[in-house]
N, C-alpha and C positions, 0 to 999 in steps of 0.2 A: 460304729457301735457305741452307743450312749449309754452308758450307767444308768440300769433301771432305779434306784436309790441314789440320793446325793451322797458323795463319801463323807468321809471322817477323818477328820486329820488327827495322827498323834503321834510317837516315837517307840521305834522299838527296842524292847529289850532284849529278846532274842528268838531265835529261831530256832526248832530243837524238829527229832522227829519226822523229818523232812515235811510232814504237814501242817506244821502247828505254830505260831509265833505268840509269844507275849508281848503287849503293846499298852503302851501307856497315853491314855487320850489327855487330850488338851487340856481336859477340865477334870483331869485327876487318877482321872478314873483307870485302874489294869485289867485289861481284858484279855482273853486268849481268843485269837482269829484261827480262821483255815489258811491255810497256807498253798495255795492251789500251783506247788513246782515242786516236782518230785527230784531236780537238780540238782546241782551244787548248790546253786545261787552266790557263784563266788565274785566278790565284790558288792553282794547285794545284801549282806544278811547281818552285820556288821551292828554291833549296840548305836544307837543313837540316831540312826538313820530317821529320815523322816522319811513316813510311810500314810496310805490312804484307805480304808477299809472303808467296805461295802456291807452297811447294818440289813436285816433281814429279821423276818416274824416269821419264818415260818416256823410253826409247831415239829415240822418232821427233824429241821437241825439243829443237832447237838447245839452247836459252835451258832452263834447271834454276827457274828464279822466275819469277811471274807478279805483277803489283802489284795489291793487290786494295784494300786498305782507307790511307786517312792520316789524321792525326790532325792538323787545324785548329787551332792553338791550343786547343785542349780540345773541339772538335766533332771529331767522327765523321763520314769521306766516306767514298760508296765511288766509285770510280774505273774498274770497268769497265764499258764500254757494253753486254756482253752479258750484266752481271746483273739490268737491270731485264725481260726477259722471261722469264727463269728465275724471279724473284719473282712476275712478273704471272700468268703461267702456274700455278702454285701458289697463287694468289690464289684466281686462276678459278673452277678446282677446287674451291676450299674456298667459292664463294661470298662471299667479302672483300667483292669492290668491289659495291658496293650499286648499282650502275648499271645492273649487267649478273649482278645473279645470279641471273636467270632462266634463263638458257642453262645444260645438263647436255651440249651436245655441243662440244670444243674442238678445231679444227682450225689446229694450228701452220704458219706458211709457204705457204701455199695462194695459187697465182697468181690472179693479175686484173687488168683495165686493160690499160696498156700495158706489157709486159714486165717488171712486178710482181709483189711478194708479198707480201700481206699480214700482218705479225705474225700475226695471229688473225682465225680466220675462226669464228664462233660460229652454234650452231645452236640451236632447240628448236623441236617442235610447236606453231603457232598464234601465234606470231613471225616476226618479218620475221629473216636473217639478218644478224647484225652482223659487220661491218668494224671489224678494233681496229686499231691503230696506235701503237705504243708508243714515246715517245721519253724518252733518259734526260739528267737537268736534272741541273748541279751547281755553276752558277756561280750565285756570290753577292758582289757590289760595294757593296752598301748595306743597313743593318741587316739587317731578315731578308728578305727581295725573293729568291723563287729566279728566272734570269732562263732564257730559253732563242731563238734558239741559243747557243751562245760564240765560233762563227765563223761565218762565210757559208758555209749550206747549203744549195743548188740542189737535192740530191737529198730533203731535206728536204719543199722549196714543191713538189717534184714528191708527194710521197709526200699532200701536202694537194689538190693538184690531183686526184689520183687518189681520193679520198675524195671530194671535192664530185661527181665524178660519178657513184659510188654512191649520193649522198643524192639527185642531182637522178633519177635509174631509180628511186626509190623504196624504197631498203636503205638500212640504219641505219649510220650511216657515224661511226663513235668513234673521236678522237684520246687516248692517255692519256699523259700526260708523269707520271712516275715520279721524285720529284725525290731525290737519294743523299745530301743533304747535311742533317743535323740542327738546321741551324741555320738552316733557311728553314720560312717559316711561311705567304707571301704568293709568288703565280705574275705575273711580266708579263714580257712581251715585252723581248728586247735590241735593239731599232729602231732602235741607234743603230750595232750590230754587221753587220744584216742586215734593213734595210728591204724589199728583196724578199720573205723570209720573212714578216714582220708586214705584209703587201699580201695573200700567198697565206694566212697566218691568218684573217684578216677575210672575205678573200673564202669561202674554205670555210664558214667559220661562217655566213656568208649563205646561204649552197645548203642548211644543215641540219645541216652538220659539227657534233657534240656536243664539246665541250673536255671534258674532265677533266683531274683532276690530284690526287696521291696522293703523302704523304713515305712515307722508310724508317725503319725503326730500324733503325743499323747498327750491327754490333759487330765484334770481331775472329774470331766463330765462329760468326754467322750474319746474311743482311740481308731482313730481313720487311719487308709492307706495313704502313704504319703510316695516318693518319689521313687521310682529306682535307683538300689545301690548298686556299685558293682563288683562283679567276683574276681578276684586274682587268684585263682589255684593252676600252678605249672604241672 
């Protein structure tokens, strides 16, 4: 997925709101960006970070920046939660994730359950249909450990509850966590953030729920699928 605009380098001041950061550009300038994580964003949100906004004309938004990519002490994150299905999606297509590159039919946002929708709803001849679920991971507290969630997510253990009952009907029920951070290499649970969650993990995976999980390469001018990680949850 390439940045349709080249970014903008500058530092942040802070992040307030859950959508809104102050940022001070290179050349002086404070501006207020979108903040597209409705998250914690903890370890990400910190005065001085250096960060990369995505400028934009369009008339219809408020906000002229969007915060896309920050720079970790010399790691590469990316920060918006609606670029890991824009990657995944372009994955798909291309066959990437070896899990699921059987499927040649990709059906984005497609309801089911109870007043859901599913990231990706996948199809092909002589296959069961698969259920994707895409969540984006970008906290990291300990060497390279990406963890997920970074706060308590209800709508989350619903989105897993909704999976196990596809796999228990007999459909192939795939969660895929997308992690943005370069400097994670190993997937577990934040159980200590949101035990509910890591309840409704376990439980899914019982009923058939398939875990994956996949880093990015991120840059300031594009954020690709990169390798599989993998999951250690007991």
């Amino acid at each position: 997925m390439r940045f349709q605009t080249p970014l903008v380098p500058g530092t942040l001041i802070r992040r307030y709101n859950r959508f809104l950061a102050d940022v001070t550009l290179d050349d002086g300038t404070v501006v207020k960006a979108h903040c597209p994580n409705p998250g914690s964003m903890m370890g990400l949100k910190d005065p001085g970070l250096r960060v990369w906004l995505e400028p934009n004309d369009d008339p219809k938004k408020k906000l002229k920046y969007g915060w896309r990519v920050a720079d970790l002490n010399g790691t590469w994150v990316g920060i918006d939660t609606a670029t890991p299905n824009r990657v995944v999606k372009e994955a798909l297509a291309a066959r990437q994730i070896t899990e699921l590159a059987d499927y040649t039919t990709i059906i984005p946002e497609q309801k089911y359950g109870t007043n859901s929708r599913i990231d990706f709803l996948l199809r092909q001849d002589g296959l069961p249909d698969a259920y994707v679920e895409v969540k984006n991971v970008h906290l990291l507290r300990e060497d390279d450990w990406a963890e997920f969630p970074d706060s308590v997510t209800t709508r989350g253990a619903k989105h897993l509850d909704e999976l196990a009952r596809v796999a228990d009907a007999g459909g192939r029920a795939v969660m895929l966590y997308l992690v943005q951070h370069m400097g994670c290499h190993r997937f577990k649970l934040a159980e200590d953030l949101d035990p509910a969650y890591a309840a409704a993990f376990r439980d899914a995976r019982a009923h058939g729920v398939e875990m994956i999980c996949y880093g990015c390469t991120v840059s300031v001018d594009e954020i690709t699928l990169a390798d599989p990680i993998p999951i250690y949850v007991e």
